[in-house]
C-alpha positions as a Markdown table, in Angstrom:
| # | Residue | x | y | z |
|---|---|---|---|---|
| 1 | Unk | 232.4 | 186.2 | -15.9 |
| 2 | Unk | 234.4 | 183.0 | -16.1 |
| 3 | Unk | 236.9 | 184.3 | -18.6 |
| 4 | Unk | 237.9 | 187.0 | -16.2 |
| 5 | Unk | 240.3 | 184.8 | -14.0 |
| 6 | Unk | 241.9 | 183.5 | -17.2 |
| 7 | Unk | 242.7 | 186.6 | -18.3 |
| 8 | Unk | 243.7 | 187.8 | -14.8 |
| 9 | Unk | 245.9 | 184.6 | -15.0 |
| 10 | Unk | 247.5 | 185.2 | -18.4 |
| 11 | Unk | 248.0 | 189.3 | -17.3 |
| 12 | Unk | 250.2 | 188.2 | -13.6 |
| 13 | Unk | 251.8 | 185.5 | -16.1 |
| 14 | Unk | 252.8 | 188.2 | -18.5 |
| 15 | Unk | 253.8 | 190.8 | -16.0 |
| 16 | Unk | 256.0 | 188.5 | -14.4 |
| 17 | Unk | 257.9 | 187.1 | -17.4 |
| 18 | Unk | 258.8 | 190.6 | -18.2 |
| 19 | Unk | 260.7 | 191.2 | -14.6 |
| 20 | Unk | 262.9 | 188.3 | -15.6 |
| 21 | Unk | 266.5 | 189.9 | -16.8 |
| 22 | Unk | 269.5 | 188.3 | -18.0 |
| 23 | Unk | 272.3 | 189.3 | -15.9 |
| 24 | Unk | 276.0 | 188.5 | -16.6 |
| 25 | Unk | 278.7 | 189.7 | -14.5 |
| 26 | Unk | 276.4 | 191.3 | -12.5 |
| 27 | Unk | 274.7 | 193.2 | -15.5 |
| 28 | Unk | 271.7 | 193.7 | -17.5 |
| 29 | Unk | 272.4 | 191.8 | -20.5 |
| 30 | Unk | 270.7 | 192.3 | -23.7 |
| 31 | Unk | 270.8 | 191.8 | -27.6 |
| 32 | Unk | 271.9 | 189.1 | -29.3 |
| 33 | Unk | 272.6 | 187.0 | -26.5 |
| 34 | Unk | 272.3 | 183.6 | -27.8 |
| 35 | Unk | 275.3 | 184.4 | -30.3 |
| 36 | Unk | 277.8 | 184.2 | -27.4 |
| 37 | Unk | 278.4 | 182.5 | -24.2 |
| 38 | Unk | 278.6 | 184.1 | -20.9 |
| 39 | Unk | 282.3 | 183.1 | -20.2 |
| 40 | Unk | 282.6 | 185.2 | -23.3 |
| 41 | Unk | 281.0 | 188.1 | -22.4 |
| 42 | Unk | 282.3 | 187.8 | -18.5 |
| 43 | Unk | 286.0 | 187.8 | -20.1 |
| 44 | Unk | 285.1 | 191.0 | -22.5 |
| 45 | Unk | 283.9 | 192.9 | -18.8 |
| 46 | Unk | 287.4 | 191.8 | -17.6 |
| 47 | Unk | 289.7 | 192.7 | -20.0 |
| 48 | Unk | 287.7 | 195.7 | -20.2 |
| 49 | Unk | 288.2 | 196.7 | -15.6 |
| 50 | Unk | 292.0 | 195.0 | -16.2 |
| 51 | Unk | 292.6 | 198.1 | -18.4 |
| 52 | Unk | 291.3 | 200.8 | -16.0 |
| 53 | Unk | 292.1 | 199.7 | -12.7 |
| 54 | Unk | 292.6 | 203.3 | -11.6 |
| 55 | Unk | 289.0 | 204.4 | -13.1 |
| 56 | Unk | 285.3 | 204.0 | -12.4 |
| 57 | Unk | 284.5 | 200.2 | -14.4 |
| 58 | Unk | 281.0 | 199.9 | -13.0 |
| 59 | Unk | 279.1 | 198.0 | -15.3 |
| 60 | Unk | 275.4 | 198.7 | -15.0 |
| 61 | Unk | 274.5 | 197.2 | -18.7 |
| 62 | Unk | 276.0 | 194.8 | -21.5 |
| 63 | Unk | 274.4 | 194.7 | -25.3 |
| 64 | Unk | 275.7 | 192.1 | -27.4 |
| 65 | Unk | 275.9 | 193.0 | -30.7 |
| 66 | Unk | 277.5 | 190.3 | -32.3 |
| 67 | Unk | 279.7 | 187.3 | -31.7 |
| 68 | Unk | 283.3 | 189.4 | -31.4 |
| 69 | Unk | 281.3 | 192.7 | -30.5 |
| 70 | Unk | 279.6 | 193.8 | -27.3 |
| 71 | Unk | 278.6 | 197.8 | -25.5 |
| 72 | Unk | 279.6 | 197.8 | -22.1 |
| 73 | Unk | 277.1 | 200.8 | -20.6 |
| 74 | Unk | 278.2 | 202.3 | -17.2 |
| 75 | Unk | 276.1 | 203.8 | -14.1 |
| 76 | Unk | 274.9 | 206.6 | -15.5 |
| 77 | Unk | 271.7 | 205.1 | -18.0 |
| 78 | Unk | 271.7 | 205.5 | -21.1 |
| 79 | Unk | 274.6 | 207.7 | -22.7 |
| 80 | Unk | 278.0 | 206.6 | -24.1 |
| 81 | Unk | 279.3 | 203.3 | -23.7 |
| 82 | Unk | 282.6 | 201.2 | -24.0 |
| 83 | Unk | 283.0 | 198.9 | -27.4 |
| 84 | Unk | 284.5 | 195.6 | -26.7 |
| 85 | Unk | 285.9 | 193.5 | -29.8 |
| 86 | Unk | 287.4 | 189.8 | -30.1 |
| 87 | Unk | 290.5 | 191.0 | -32.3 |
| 88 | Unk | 292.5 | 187.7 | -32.4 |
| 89 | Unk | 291.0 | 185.8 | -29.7 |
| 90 | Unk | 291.6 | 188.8 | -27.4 |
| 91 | Unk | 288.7 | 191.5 | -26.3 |
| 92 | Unk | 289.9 | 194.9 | -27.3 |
| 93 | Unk | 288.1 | 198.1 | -26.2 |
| 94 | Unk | 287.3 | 201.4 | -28.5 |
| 95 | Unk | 285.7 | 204.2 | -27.5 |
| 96 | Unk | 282.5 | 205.5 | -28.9 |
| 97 | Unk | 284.4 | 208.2 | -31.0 |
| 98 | Unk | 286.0 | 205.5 | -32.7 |
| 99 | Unk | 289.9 | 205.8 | -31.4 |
| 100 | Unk | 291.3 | 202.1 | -31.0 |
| 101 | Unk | 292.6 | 202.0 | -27.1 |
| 102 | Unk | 294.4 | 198.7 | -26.3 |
């Protein structure tokens, strides 16, 4: 009977680290996020709405996939996404079929 407000305590603990979320820019921000800094990824999301300032840029998530590489997922869950790479010291987006779009 003593044991059960331990585990109680370690459950709530547990439960409650898993609502924390790494936001940048406003998004969920996931992957490899300790190979890059969050100016970094904050300038791949610009470049990225400087390029369509006549479209929908939402960005509801951001996966980091490496260093010079991130996904940039919009509104709609899950589904295609934007790829952002550091070409030169500049972010660069491609679409998921591949084409290069500067």
């Amino acid at each position: 009977m003593r044991c059960t407000p331990c585990v109680l305590l370690i459950v709530t603990a547990a439960v409650l680290a898993s609502c924390n979320t790494f936001r940048v820019a406003g998004a969920a921000t996931f992957g490899r996020v300790h190979e890059i800094s969050v100016a970094d990824i904050e300038a791949a999301v610009a470049a990225y709405k400087a390029a369509h300032i006549y479209e929908d840029t939402s960005v509801a998530q951001i996966q980091v996939i490496s260093h010079d590489e991130v996904r940039l997922y919009g509104d709609r869950g899950p589904g295609p996404y934007v790829i952002m790479r550091r070409v030169h010291g500049k972010w660069r987006y491609y679409n998921t079929e591949g084409i290069f779009t500067s």
